[in-house]
C-alpha positions in Angstrom: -4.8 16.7 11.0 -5.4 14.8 7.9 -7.1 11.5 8.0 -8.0 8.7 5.7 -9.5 5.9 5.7 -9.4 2.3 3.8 -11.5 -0.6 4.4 -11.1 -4.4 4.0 -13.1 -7.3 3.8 -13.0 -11.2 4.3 -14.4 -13.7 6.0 -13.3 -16.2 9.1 -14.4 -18.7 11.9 -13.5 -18.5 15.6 -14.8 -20.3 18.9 -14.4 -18.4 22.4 -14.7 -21.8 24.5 -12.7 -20.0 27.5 -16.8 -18.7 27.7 -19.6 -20.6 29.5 -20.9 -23.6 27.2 -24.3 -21.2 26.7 -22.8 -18.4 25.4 -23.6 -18.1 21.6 -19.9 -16.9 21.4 -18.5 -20.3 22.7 -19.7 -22.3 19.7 -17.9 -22.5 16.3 -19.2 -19.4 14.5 -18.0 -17.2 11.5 -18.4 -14.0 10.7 -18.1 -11.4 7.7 -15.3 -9.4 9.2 -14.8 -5.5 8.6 -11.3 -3.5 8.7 -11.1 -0.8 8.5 -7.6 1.2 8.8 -7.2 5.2 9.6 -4.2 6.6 8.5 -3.2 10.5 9.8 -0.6 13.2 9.4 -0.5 16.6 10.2 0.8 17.5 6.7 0.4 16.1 3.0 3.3 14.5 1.2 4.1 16.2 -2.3 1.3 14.4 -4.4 -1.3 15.8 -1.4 -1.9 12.6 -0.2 -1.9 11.5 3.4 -0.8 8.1 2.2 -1.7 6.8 -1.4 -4.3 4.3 -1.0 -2.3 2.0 -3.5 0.4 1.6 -0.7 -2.4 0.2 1.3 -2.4 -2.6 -0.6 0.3 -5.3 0.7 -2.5 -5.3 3.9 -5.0 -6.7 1.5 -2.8 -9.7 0.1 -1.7 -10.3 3.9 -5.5 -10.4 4.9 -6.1 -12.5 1.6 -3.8 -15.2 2.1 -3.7 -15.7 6.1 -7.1 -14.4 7.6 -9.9 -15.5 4.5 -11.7 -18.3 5.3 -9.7 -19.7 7.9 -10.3 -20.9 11.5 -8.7 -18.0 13.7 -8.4 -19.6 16.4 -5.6 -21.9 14.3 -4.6 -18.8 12.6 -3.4 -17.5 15.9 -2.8 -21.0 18.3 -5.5 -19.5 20.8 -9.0 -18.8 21.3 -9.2 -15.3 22.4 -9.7 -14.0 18.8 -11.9 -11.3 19.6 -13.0 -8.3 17.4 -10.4 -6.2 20.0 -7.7 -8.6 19.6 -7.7 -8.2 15.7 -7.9 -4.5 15.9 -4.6 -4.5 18.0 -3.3 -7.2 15.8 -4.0 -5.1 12.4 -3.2 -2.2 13.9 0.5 -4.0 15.2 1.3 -4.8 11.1 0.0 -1.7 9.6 1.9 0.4 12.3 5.0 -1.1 11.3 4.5 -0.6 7.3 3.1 2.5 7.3 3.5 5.3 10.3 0.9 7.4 9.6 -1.7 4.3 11.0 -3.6 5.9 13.5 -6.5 3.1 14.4 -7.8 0.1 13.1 -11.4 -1.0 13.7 -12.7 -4.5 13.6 -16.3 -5.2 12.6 -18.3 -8.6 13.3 -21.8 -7.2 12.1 -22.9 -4.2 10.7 -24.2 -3.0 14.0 -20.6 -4.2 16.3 -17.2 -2.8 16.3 -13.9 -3.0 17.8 -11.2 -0.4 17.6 -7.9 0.1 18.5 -6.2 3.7 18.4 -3.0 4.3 21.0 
């Protein structure tokens, strides 16, 4: 199995208030998100590519013009915009562009991730 990688970057505030008022979570916050998308197949195409990472592209724009520097939770109409919920979100509009998506991982910090792989 082949596998590539691409990864993606912006930034974006959300608020968990369905958490207790002492959680750090519950209080407006942002964070420099991380996504990163796997693509797989079991054989090249004829250039020897899995996918070419150009075609990877319209996910940029999309992540561009309705994630970067927004309020999520407005984004979406809810607050349960966790790091799990954007991997399946992600994962949801890749899958549907491109069928070779295998996973998408979500990153809050350096050190935190969320991934999503059926």
């Amino acid at each position: 199995m082949f596998r590539i990688t691409k990864e993606f970057h912006f930034s974006a505030s959300h608020q968990l208030t369905h958490l207790p008022s002492d959680h750090q979570c519950a209080r407006l916050h942002g964070h420099n998100y991380i996504v990163v998308v796997e693509l797989a197949a079991a054989e090249l195409d004829e250039n020897g590519f899995v996918r070419d990472y150009h075609e990877l592209s319209p996910l940029k724009r999309y992540i561009d013009e309705r994630f970067d520097h927004r309020h999520l939770n407005e984004v979406f109409g809810h607050d349960r915009v966790t790091s799990e919920y954007l991997a399946k979100h992600f994962y949801d509009w890749c899958k549907g562009r491109l069928p070779e998506t295998s996973a998408v991982r979500v990153s809050e910090t350096p050190k935190t991730w969320a991934e999503y792989r059926p």
